[in-house]
C-alpha positions in Angstrom: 102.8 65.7 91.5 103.6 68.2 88.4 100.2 69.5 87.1 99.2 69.2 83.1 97.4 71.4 81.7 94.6 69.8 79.8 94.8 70.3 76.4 91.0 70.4 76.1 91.0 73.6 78.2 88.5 76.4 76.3 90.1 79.4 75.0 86.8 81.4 75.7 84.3 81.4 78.6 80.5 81.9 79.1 79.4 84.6 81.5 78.2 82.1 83.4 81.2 80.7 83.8 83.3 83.9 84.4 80.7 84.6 86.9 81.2 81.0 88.7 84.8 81.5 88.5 85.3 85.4 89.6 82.6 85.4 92.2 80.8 88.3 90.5 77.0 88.1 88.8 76.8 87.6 85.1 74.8 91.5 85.6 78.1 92.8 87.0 80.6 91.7 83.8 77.5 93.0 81.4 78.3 96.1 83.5 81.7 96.1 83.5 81.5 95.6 80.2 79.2 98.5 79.3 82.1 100.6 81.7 84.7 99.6 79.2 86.3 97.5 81.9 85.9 94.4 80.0 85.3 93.1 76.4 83.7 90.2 75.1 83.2 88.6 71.5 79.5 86.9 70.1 79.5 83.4 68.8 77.5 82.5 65.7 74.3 82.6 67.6 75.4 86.1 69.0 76.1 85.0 72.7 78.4 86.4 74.5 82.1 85.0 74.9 84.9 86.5 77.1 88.6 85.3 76.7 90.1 83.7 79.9 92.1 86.9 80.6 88.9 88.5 81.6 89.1 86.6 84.7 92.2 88.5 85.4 90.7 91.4 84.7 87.5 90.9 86.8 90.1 90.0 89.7 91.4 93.8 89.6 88.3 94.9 89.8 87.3 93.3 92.4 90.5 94.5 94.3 90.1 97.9 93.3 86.3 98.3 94.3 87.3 96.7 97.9 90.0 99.1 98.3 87.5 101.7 97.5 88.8 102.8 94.4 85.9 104.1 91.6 84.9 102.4 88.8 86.1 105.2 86.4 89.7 105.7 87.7 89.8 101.4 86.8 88.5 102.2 84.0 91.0 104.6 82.9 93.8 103.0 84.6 93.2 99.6 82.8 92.8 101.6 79.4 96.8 101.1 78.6 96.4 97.6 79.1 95.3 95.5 76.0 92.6 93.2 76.3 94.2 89.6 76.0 97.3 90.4 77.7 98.4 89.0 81.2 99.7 92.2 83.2 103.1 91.8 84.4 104.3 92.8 88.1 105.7 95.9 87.1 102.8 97.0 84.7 101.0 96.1 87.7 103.4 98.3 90.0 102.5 100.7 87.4 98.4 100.6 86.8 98.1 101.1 90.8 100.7 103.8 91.7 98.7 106.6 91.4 95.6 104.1 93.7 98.6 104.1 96.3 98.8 107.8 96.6 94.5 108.3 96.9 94.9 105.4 99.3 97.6 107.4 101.2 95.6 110.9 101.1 92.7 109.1 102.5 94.1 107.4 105.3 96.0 111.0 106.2 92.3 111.9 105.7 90.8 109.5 108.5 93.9 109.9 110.7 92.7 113.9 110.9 89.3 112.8 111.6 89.6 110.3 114.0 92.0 112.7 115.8 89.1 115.8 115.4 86.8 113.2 117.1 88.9 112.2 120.0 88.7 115.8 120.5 85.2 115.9 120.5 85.1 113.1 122.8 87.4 114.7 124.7 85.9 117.9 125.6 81.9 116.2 125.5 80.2 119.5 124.3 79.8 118.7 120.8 79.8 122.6 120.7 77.7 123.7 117.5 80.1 126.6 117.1 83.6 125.0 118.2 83.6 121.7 116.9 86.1 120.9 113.4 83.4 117.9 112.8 79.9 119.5 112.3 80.9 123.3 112.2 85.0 123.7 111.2 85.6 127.8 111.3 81.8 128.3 112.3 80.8 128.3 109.3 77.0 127.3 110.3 77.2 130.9 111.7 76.6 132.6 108.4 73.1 130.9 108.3 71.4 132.0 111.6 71.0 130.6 114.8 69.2 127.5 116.3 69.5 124.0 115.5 70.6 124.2 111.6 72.0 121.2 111.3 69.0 119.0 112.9 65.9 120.9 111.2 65.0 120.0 107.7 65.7 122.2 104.6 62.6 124.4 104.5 60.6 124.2 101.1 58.7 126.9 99.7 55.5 125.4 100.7 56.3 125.4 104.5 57.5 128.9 104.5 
């Protein structure tokens, strides 16, 4: 069966809608909003209303934050895009190239220490002055010996 769109559809949503429909809390678009993320309008009694885009919006959020990418970068990448426009595949290809490359320089980044790790495994000292995890280039050494890492910071009190 061919789908019709219904004619009745609203041009503008509730948060509480958006929310229902994006999965996130009515507090999160006010956020997002605040963040610049996201825009909204007031109706005559000064509630707000988002355009259906925002859904659209919200989604790449959502898919940046999983992905682990900050709220800012978003922020800044979404900046080019005007607010009532459906992005394209290749505005898309281009809002998340430079998220590829962080994406790619942290993976190198977890590849290194997984591998540093297997080679504390490996060995089973967890030497203080040896290990690239907890002391790369023995760096601890320029604070004195004994158990740095384990005691607390002291305070001027317990001095």
């Amino acid at each position: 069966m061919k789908k019709v769109r219904n004619s009745t559809m609203k041009s503008v949503l509730t948060p509480g809608e958006v929310a229902k429909r994006s999965g996130v809390a009515v507090s999160a678009l006010h956020f997002y909003e605040q963040k610049g993320l996201i825009a909204s309008s007031r109706n005559e009694g000064n509630q707000r209303r988002y355009g259906r885009d925002v859904l659209r919006r919200v989604a790449i959020i959502k898919v940046a934050q999983r992905i682990g990418i900050p709220l800012g970068t978003v922020a800044e990448s979404l900046r080019d895009v005007p607010v009532g426009k459906r992005i394209s595949e290749k505005e898309w290809a281009t809002l998340t190239a430079h998220w590829r490359e962080e994406l790619d320089k942290r993976i190198a980044t977890l590849a290194r220490l997984r591998n540093d790790l297997d080679g504390c495994i490996g060995c089973g000292c967890l030497s203080m002055r040896d290990c690239p995890l907890r002391n790369p280039g023995d760096k601890l050494a320029e604070q004195g010996t004994g158990a740095i890492l384990l005691a607390p910071p002291e305070t001027e009190e317990g001095k």
